[in-house]
Backbone as JSON, one array per atom type, in Angstrom:
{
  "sequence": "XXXXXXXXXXXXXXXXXXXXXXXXXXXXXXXXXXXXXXXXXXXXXXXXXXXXXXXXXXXXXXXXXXXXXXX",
  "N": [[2.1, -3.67, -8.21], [0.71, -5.0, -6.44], [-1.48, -4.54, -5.04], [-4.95, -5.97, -5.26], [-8.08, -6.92, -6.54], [-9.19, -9.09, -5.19], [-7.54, -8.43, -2.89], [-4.24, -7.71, -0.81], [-1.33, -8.66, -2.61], [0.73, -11.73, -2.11], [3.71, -11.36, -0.42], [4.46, -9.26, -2.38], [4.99, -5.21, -3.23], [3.32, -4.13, -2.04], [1.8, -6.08, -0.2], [4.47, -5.44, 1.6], [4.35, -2.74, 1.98], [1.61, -2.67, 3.74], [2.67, -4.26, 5.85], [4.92, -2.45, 6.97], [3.44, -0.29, 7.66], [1.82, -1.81, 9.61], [3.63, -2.04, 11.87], [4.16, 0.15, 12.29], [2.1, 1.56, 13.25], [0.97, -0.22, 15.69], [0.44, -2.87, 14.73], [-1.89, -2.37, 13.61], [-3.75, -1.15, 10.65], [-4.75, 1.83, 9.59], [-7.52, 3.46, 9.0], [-8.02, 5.0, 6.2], [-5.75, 5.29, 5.6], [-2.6, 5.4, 3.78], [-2.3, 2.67, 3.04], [-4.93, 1.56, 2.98], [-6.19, 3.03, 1.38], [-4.91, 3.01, -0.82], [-5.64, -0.1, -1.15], [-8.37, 0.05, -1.92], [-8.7, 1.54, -4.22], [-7.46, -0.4, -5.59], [-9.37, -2.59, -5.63], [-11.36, -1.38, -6.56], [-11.25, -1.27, -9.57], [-9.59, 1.32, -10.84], [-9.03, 3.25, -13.78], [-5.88, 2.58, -16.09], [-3.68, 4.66, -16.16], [-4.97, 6.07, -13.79], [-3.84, 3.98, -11.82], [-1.14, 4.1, -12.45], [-0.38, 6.34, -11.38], [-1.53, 6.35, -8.74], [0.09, 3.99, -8.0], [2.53, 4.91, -7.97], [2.97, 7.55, -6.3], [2.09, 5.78, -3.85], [4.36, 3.65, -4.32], [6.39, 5.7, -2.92], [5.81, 6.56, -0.96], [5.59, 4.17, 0.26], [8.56, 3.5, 0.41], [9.36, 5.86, 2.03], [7.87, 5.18, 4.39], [9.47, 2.39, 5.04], [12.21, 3.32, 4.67], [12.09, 4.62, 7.21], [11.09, 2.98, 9.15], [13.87, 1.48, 9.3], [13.69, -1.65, 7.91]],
  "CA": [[2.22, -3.18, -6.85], [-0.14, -5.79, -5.1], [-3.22, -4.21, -4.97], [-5.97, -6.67, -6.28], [-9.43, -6.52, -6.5], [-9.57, -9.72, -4.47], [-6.85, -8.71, -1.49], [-2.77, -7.31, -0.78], [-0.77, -9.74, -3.06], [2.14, -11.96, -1.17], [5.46, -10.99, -1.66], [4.41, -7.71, -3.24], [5.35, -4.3, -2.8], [1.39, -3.72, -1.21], [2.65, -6.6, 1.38], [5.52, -4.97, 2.43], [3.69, -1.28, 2.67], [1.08, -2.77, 4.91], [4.03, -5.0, 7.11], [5.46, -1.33, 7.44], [1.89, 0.23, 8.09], [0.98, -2.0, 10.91], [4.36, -2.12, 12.34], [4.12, 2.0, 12.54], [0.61, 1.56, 13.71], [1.22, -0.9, 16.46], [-0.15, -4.11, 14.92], [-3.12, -2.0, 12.96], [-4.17, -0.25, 9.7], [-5.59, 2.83, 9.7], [-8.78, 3.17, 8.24], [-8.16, 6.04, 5.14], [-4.16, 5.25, 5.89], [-2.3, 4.91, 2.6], [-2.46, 1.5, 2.39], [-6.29, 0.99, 2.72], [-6.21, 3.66, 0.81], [-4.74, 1.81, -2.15], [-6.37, -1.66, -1.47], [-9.08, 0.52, -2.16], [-7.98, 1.41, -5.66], [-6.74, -1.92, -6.31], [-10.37, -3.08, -5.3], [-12.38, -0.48, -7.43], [-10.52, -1.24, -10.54], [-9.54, 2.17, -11.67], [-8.08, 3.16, -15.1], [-4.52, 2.34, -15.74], [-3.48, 5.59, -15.66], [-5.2, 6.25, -12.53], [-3.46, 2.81, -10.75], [-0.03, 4.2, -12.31], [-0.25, 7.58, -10.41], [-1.58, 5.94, -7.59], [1.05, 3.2, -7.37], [3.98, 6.12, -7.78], [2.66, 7.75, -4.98], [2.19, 4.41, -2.75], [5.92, 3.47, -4.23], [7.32, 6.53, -3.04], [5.59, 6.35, 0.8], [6.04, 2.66, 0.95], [9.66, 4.18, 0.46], [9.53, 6.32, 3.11], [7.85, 4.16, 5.32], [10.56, 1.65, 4.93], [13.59, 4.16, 5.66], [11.5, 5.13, 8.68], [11.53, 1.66, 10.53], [15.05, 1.08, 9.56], [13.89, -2.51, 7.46]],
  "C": [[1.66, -4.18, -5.85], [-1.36, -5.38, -4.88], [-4.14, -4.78, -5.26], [-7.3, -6.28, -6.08], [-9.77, -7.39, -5.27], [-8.33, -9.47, -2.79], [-5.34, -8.41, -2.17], [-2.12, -8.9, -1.34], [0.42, -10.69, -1.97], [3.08, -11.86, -1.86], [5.32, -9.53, -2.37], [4.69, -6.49, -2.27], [4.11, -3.92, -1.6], [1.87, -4.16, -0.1], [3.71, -5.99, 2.38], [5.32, -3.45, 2.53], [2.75, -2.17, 3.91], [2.14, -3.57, 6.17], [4.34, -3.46, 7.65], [4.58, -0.43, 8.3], [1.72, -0.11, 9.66], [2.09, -1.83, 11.85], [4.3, -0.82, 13.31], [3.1, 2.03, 13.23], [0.24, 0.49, 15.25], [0.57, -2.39, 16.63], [-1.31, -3.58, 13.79], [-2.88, -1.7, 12.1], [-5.08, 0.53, 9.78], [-5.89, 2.95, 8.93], [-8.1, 4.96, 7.47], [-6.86, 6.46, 5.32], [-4.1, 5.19, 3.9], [-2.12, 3.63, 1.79], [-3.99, 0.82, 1.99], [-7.12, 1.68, 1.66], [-6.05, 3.21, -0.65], [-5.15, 0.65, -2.47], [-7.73, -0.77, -1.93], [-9.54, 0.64, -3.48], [-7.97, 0.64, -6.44], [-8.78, -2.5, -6.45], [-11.49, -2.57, -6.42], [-11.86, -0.5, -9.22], [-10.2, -0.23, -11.45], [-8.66, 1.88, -13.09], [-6.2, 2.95, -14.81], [-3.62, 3.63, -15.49], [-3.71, 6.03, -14.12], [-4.15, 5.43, -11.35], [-1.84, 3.84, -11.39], [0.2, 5.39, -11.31], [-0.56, 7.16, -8.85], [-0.24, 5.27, -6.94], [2.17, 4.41, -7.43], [3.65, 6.49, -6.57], [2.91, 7.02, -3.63], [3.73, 3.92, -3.17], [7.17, 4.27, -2.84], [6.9, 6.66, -1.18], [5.78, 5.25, 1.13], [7.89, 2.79, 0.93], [10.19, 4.69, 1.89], [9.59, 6.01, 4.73], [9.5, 2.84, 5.85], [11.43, 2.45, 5.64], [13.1, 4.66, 7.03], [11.61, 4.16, 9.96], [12.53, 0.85, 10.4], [15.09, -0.95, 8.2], [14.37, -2.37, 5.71]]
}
């Protein structure tokens, strides 16, 4: 997904949720948004289980997001 411990990968799905994020947000990320939400995640190194349920989730709104601002 992009999530790392050290920071949103480039080129990754993570990248292109937060591009969508700030876009929606007018330039920002909101603090306990779904993306800081998941660098969060990515950061805390949960179990793999945990990161797969997470990333489905973050798939499925970085989804939404997307069809929302048309890119």
């Amino acid at each position: 997904m992009g999530f790392t411990a050290t920071g949103i990968a480039a080129s990754s799905l993570a990248a292109k949720m937060m591009s969508a994020a700030a876009i929606a947000n007018g330039g920002g990320i909101a603090a306990g948004g779904v993306v800081a939400t998941l660098q969060s995640v990515g950061a805390a190194g949960l179990s793999t289980s945990s990161n797969i349920i997470l990333g489905s989730v973050g798939a499925a709104v970085g989804a939404l997001l997307r069809n929302s601002t048309g890119s």
